[in-house]
Structure formats: C-alpha cells, structure tokens
N, C-alpha and C positions, 0 to 999 in steps of 0.2 A: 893348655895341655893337650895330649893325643887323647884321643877316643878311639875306640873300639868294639866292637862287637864282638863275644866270646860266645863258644856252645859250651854250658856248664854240664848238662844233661842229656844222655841220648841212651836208644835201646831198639829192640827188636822186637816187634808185635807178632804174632805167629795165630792167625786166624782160623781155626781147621772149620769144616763146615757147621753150620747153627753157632757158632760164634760172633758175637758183636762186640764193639766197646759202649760204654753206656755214656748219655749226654756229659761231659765234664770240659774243664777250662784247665787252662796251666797256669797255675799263681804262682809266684816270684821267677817272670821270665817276661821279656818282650813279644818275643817273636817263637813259632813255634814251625816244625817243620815234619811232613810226612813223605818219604819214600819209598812208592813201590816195587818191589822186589820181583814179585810174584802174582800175579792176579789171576784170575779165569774167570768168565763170562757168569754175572751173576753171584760175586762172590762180594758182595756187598759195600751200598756206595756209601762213601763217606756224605755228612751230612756238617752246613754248617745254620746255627735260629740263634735269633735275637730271643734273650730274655722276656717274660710276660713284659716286664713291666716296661722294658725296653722300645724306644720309638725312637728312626729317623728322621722323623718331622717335629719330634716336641711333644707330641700329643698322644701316649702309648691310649688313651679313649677312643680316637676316630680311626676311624676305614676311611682313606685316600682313594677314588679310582684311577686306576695309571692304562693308558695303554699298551706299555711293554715295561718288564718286568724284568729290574736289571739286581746286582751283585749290591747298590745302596737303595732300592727301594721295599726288596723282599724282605718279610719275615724268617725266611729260610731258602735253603740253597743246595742242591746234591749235586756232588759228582762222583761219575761211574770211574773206579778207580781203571787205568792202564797199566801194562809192567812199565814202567823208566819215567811215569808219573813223580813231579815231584811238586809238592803244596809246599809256600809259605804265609802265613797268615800270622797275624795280632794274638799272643797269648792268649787275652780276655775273652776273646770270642769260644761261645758255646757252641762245641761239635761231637762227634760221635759218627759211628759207623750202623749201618743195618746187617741184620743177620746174613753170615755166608750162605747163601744158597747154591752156591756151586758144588761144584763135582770133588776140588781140588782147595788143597789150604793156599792161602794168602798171606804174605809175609811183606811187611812194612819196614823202616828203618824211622824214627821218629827221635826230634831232638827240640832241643829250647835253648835260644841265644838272649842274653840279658848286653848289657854293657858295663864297658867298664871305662874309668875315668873322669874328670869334671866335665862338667857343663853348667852355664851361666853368663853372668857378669859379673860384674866387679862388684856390684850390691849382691847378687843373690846367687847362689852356687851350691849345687850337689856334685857330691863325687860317689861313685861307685866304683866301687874294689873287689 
C-alpha cells in the first residue's frame, strides 16, 4: 500500500516579551515542526533535553567524558531562533523555549505530521488512518 505523511495539526505561537513555552512533547504525532516568522535578537531560544531518566549510551547513571559535544551525545541542546528558521524533529523529544527577552514579539508557525497507511509484512502489519 502508499504511505504517507500528513500534517493533522498546526497553529501559531505568538511570543510577546517575558513569554516562553514550557518543557512538553507532542503525543500522538511523529514528527513535529517549528517555523519562524518573526524573531529579534534575544527573543528566546528554543531548547531541546533528554529525559532524567533518558540515556544515549544505556546507562542514564554514568557521566561519559566526550571531547566534542554533538546533537547525540548531549543532554540538551539550544538554538537561537532566526526569521525563515525552520526545525523538524521527532514528536517524543522534550523541548521548550526560554523567555523572550527581546524588545519585539516572536511569532512561530508550528505543526505535527503523523502517518498514514500500512506498513509491515505479510506476518505483521499496522495501518494508520
């Protein structure tokens, strides 16, 4: 069968200064997406952390030392948003924004792509609708 990727969900985030989004996830969706609109200098970066209990090596107990500190070996992750900025990332993943400290409101376009149709084999098969 086709597969596809649909955007079920989308909206418009409108940031005025001392506003943030708080740490959350997007449940029932794949993929999630952030567009920025609007930005000015200081107008708070998006952020993305692993769960406490969360570890890339297996072992959320030990401290790894790394010499360079990449997008799979961090705990966490920011980026200074840009205007024409645009993030796609994994639903599951915990993010969130820091407070606008800018001068000027920030305005985002944000959505979530799930899919739709089977995948499998011939033993074992989901469909989503």
């Amino acid at each position: 069968g086709t597969i596809e990727f649909y955007m079920h969900s989308s909206w418009v985030n409108l940031h005025k200064p001392g506003h943030f989004a708080q740490p959350h996830l997007h449940k029932n969706s794949m993929y999630s997406f952030v567009f920025y609109v609007d930005t000015c200098e200081n107008c708070g970066d998006l952020y993305f952390s692993k769960p406490i209990l969360t570890s890339t090596h297996g072992f959320s107990s030990y401290v790894f030392p790394f010499s360079d500190f990449t997008l799979l070996n961090s705990d966490s992750w920011d980026i200074s948003p840009k205007k024409g900025m645009l993030w796609i990332f994994p639903a599951s993943v915990l993010h969130g924004t820091y407070p606008n400290r800018g001068v000027r409101d920030r305005y985002s376009i944000v959505g979530n792509y799930s899919l739709k149709g089977t995948i499998g084999t011939d033993t074992s098969t989901v469909t989503f609708k």
